[in-house]
C-alpha positions as CSV (number, residue, x, y, z in Angstrom):
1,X,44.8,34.9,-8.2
2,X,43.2,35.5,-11.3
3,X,43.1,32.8,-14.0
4,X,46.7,33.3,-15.3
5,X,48.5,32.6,-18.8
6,X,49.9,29.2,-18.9
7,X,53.6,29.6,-16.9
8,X,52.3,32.2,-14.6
9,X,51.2,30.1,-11.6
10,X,54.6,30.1,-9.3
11,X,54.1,33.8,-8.8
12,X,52.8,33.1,-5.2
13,X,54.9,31.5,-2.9
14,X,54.1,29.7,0.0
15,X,55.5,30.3,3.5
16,X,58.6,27.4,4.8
17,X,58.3,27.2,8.5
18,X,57.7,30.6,10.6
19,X,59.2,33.4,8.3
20,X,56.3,36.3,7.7
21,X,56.3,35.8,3.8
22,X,58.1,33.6,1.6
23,X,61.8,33.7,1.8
24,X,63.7,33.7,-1.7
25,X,67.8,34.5,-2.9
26,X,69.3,36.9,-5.1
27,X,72.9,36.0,-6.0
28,X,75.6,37.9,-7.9
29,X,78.1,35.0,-8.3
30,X,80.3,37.3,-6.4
31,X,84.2,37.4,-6.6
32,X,86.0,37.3,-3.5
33,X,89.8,38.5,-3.2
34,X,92.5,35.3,-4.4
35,X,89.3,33.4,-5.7
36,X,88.1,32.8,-9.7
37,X,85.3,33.0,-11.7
38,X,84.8,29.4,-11.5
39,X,85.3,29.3,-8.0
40,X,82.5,31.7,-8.0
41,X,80.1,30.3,-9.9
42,X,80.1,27.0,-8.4
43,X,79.4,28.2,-5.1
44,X,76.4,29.7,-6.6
45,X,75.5,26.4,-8.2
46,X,75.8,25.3,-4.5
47,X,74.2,27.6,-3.0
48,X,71.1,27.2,-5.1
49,X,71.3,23.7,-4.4
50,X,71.5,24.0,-0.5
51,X,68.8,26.9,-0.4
52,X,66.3,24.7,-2.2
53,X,67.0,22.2,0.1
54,X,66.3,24.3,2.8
55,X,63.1,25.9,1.7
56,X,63.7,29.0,-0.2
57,X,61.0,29.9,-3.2
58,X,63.3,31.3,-5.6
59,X,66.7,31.6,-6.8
60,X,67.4,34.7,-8.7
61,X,70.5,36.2,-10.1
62,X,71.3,39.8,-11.8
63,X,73.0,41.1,-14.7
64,X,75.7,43.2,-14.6
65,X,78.6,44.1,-16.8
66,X,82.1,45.2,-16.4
67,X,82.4,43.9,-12.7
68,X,85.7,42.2,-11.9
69,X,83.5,41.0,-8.4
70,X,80.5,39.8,-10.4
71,X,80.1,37.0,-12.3
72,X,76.9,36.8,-13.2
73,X,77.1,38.6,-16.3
74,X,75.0,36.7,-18.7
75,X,71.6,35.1,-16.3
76,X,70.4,32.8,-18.8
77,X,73.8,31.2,-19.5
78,X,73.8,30.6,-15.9
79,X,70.3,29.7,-15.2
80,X,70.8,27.0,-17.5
81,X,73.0,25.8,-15.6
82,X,71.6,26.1,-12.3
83,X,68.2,24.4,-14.0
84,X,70.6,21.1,-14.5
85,X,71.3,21.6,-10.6
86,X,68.2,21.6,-8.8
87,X,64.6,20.5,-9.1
88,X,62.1,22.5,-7.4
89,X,63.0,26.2,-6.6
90,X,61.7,28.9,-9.1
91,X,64.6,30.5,-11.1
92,X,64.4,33.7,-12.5
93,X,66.5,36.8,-13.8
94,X,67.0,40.0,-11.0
95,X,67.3,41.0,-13.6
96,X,67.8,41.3,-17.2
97,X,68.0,44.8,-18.1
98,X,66.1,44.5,-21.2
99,X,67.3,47.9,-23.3
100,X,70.9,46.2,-23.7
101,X,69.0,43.1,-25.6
102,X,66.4,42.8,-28.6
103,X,63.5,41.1,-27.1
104,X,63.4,38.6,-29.2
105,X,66.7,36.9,-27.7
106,X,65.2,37.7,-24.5
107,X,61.9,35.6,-25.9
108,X,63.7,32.5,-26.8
109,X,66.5,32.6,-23.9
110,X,63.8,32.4,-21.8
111,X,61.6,30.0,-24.0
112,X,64.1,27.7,-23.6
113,X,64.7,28.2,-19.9
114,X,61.2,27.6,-19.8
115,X,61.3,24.6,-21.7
116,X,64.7,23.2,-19.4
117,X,62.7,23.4,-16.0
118,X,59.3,23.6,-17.1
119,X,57.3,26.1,-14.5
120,X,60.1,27.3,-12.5
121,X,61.3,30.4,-14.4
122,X,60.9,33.9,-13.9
123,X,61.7,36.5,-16.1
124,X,62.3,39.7,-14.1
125,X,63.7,42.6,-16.7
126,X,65.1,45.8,-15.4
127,X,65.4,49.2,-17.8
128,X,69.0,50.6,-16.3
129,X,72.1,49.0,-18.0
130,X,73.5,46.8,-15.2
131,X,77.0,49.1,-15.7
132,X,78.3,52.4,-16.4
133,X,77.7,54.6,-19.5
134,X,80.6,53.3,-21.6
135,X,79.8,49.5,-21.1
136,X,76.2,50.7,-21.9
137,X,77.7,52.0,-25.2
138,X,79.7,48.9,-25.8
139,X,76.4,46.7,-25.0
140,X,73.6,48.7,-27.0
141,X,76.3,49.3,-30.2
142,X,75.4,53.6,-29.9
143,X,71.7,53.2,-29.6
144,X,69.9,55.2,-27.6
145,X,70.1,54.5,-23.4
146,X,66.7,52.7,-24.2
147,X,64.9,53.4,-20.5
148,X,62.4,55.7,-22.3
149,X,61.6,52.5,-24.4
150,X,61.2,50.3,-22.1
151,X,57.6,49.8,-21.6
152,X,57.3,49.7,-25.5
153,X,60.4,46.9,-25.3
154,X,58.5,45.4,-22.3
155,X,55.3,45.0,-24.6
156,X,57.1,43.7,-27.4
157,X,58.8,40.9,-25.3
158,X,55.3,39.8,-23.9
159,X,54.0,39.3,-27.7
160,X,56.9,37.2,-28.7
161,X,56.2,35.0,-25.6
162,X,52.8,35.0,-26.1
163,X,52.8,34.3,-29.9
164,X,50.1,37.2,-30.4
165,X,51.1,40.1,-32.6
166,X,48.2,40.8,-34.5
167,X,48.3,39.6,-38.3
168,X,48.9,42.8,-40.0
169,X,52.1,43.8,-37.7
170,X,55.5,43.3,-39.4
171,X,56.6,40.2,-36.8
172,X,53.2,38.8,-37.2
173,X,55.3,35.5,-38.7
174,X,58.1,35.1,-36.0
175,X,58.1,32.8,-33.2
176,X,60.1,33.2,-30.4
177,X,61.4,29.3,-30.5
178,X,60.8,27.2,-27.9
179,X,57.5,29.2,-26.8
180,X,54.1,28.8,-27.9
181,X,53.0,29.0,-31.2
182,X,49.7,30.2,-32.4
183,X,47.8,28.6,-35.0
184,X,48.2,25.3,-36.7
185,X,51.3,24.2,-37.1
186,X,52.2,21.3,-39.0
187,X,53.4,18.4,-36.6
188,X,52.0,20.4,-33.5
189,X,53.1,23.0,-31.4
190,X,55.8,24.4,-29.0
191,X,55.2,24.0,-25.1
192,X,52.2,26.1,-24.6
193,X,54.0,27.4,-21.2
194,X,56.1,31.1,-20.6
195,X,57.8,32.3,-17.8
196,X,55.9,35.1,-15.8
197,X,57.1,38.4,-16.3
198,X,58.4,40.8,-13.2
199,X,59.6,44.3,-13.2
200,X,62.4,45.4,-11.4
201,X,63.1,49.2,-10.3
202,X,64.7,51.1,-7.9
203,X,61.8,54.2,-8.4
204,X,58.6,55.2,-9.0
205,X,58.9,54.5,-12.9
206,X,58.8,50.8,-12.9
207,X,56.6,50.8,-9.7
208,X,53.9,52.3,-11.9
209,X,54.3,51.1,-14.9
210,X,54.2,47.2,-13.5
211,X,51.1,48.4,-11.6
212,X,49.5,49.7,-14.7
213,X,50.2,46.8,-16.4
214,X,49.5,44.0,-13.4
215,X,52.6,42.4,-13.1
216,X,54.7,41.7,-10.2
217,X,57.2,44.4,-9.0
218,X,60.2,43.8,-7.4
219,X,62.0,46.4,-5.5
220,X,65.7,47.0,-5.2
221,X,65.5,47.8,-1.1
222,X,69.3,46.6,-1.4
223,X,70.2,49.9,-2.8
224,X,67.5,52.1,-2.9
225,X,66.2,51.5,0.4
226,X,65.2,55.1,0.7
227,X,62.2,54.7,-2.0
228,X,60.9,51.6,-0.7
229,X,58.0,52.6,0.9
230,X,57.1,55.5,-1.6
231,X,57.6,53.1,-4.6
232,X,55.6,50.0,-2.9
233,X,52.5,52.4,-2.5
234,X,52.6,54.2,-5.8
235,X,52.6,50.2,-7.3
236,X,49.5,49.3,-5.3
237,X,48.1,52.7,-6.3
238,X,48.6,52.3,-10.1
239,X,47.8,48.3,-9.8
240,X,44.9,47.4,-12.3
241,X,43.9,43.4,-12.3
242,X,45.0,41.5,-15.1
243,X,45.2,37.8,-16.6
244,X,48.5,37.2,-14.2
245,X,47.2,39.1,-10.9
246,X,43.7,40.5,-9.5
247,X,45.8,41.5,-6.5
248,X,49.5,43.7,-6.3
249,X,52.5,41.8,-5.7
250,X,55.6,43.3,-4.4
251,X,58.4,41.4,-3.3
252,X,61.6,43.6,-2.1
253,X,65.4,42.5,-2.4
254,X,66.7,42.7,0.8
255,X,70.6,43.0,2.5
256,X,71.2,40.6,5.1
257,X,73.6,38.7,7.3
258,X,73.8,36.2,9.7
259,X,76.9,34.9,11.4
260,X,77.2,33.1,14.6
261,X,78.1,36.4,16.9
262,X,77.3,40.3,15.7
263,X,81.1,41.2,15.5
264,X,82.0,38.2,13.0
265,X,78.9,39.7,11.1
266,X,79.8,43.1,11.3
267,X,83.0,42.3,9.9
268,X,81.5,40.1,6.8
269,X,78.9,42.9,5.6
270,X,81.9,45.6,5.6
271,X,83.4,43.4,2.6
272,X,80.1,44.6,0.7
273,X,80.2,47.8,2.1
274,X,83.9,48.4,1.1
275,X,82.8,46.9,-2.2
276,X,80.0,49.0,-3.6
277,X,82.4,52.6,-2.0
278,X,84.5,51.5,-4.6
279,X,82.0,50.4,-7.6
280,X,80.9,54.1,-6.9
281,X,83.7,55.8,-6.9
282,X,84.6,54.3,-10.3
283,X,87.1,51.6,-8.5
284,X,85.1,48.4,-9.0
285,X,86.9,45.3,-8.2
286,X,87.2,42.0,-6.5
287,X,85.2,41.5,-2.8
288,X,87.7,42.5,-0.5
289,X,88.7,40.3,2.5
290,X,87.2,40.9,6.1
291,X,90.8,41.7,6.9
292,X,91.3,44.4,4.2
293,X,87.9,46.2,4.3
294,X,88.5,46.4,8.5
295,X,92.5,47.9,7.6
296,X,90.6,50.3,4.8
297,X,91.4,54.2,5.7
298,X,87.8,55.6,5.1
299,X,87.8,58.7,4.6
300,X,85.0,61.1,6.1
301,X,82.9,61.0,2.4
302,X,83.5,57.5,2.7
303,X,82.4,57.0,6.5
304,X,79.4,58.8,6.0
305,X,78.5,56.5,3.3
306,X,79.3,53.1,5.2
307,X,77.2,54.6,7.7
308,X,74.2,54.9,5.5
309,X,74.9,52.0,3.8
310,X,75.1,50.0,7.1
311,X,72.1,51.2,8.7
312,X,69.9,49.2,5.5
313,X,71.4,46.2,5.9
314,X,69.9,43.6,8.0
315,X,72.7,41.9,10.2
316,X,73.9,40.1,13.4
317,X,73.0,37.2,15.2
318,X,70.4,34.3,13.5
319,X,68.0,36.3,16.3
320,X,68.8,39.4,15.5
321,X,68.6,39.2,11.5
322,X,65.1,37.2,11.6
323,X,63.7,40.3,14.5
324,X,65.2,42.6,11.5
325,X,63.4,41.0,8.5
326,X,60.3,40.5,10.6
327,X,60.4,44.6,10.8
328,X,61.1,45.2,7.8
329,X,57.9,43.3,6.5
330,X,55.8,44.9,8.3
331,X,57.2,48.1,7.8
332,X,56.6,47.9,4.0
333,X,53.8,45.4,3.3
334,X,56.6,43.2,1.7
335,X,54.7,40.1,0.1
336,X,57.8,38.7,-0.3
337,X,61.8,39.1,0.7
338,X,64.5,38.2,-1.8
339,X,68.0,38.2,0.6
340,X,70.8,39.4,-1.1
341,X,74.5,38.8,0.6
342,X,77.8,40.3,-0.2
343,X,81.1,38.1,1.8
344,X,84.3,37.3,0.5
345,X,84.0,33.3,0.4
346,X,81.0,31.2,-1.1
347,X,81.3,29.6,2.7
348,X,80.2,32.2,4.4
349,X,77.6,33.5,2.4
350,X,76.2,29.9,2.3
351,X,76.8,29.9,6.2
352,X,74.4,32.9,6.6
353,X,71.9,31.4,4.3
354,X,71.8,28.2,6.7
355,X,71.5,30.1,9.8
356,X,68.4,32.8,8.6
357,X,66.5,29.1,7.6
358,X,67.1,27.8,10.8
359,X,66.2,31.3,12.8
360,X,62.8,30.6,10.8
361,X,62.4,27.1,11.8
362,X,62.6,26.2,7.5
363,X,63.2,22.8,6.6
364,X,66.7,21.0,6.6
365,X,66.0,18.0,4.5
């Protein structure tokens, strides 16, 4: 790795036990059925206690808006929280979909992340609006959608956390607080350190345009699994070597399941499954139970989509989840896998979690 901006040295993981590349989380603070919010959220400070525990690089969660099943509306709200929980896994934002925020919030939420749990944040942005179009409205107060913006937004961000607007540019005199601070400053300055930046996509547009610009790219496989390969080679394509990376970097968010037989885990991913039919059909709501999503009448549109949306994620047995992931990183060049899980309880996502690390041989201090 190139010489990199303070902050931008966890961008490379290292391998825990016998998994192919590093092995990180992406959590939603998912809802289940009967449960709360602060049920939720808990099991997600849990959970990121229990995966550092047992080896994982990072702990990621998303931003989305409007979700009855999704709790993890606000990331740095919650990030701060999770920084007070744990002590050595990299947290990060997957992510913060940048056009619904000035980037100068976005600067100093993350300064002071930064400054919480000094070289273990990420700051992965997105450019879709984490909801649909009237919650977009409600968000950006009538603006503009804002994804046509976004690398200008994206390069606005990286001067506030940088401190380097050039002198004759109207924000020359701001500082995104805590952050670094150029110049003398009377009685010092702020923590020279910033999180690294990531973008996030689901396309070609971000693919290229974090290539262009050197960054990291992470890949929504969850969802878009259909681009992956396509979007991963237009990335290493467009990649140019910068102060953060002389090589690509291209880690992939990844569905997966483990349970301790393939029917109980078959059962668990058709929550999600059940889940998403609904987000999509404008129906979003609480994670069903295993019990409710197995009773649900699909209907043939419906079918068709459980189907598809089956057949990309990564589930069974401990075996059979850790032969899947195996394939899936070679099939894509992955240089990292994120797992993302979708149950009704906080125990059985944890559960899963528990039982991939053990398939890899990770640590169980």
């Amino acid at each position: 790795m190139a010489a990199a901006r303070p902050g931008n040295d966890g961008i490379r993981g290292e391998r825990r036990g016998q998994a192919p590349v590093p092995l990180s989380v992406l959590d939603l603070a998912t809802v289940g059925a009967g449960l709360t919010a602060t049920q939720a959220l808990r099991a997600t400070g849990e959970l990121a206690r229990r995966v550092e525990r047992r080896g994982y690089h990072r702990f990621w969660v998303a931003e989305h808006h409007s979700m009855p099943g999704v709790a993890s509306s606000s990331p740095a709200v919650l990030l701060g929280h999770l920084a007070a929980l744990t002590e050595r896994i990299r947290l990060g934002s997957g992510g913060v979909m940048l056009p619904n925020h000035p980037p100068l919030v976005i600067a100093e939420q993350f300064g002071t992340l930064e400054a919480l749990a000094p070289g273990r944040v990420d700051l992965g942005l997105g450019r879709a609006p984490g909801t649909d179009g009237p919650t977009a409205a409600a968000l950006r107060r009538g603006r503009a959608d804002g994804a046509e913006e976004f690398p200008q937004q994206v390069a606005e961000l990286v001067r506030f956390l940088d401190d380097d607007f050039p002198d004759a540019h109207p924000y020359a005199r701001i500082h995104a607080v805590p952050g670094p601070v150029q110049g003398t400053v009377p009685g010092g300055v702020q923590s020279p350190a910033r999180p690294p930046v990531w973008l996030l996509g689901s396309s070609g547009f971000s693919a290229e345009l974090a290539g262009r610009l050197g960054l990291p790219f992470a890949f929504a496989h969850h969802f878009s699994a259909a681009h992956t390969v396509p979007a991963l080679e237009l990335y290493r394509r467009s990649f140019r070597p910068s102060d953060v990376l002389d090589a690509p970097y291209a880690l992939i968010g990844a569905p997966a399941f483990a349970a301790d037989d393939a029917r109980e885990a078959h059962r668990q991913v058709l929550t999600g499954a059940l889940s998403m039919i609904r987000l999509r059909t404008g129906r979003p709501g609480l994670v069903p139970t295993p019990e409710e999503a197995e009773a649900y009448p699909f209907s043939e549109v419906e079918k068709d989509f459980l189907d598809g949306w089956l057949a990309n994620v990564v589930y069974g047995t401990p075996d059979a989840v850790r032969d899947g992931l195996d394939a899936l990183v070679k099939r894509t060049g992955a240089d990292e896998l994120m797992l993302t899980t979708t149950a009704h309880t906080p125990e059985a996502r944890l559960r899963s979690y528990e039982l991939i690390a053990d398939s890899y041989g990770m640590p169980a201090e």
